[in-house]
N, C-alpha and C positions, 0 to 999 in steps of 0.2 A: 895854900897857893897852888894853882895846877900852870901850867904851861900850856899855852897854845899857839901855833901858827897862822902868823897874817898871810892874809893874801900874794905878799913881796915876797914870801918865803922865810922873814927874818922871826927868828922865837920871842915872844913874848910871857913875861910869868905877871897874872892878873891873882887880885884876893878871890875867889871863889864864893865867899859870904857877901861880896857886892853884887853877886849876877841877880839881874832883876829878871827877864826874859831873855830866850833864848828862839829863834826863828833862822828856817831852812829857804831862804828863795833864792835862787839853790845853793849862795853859798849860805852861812851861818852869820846873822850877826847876832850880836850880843849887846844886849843894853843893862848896861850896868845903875845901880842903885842912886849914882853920880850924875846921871842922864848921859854919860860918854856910850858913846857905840864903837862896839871892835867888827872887824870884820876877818871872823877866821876859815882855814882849811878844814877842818875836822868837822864831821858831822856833830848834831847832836846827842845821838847818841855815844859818839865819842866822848865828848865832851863831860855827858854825864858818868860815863864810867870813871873817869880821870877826877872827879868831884867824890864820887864814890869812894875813890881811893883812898884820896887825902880824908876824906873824912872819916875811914876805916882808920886813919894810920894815929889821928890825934885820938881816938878812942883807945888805944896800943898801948 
């Protein structure tokens, strides 16, 4: 599970293993595996780091 910020500024915590696509115009949405789309602050490559993480940390 990574955390990300919507638009409104309020935190959201999404499964990570749902992210289907992720696209910059110019904010970030994300269309999850559910067909739901988020719409967040963080780049993508934020975003991949923070997947990175979590995925480092269940290998731990």
């Amino acid at each position: 599970m990574i955390t990300i910020t919507k638009i409104n500024g309020k935190n959201l915590t999404i499964n990570c293993e749902l992210i289907e696509t992720m696209e910059e115009t110019p904010d970030t949405t994300i269309t999850m595996t559910t067909g739901n789309k988020l719409i967040a602050q963080e780049s993508i490559d934020e975003l991949v780091s923070k997947v990175v993480r979590y995925k480092r940390e269940l290998l731990n």
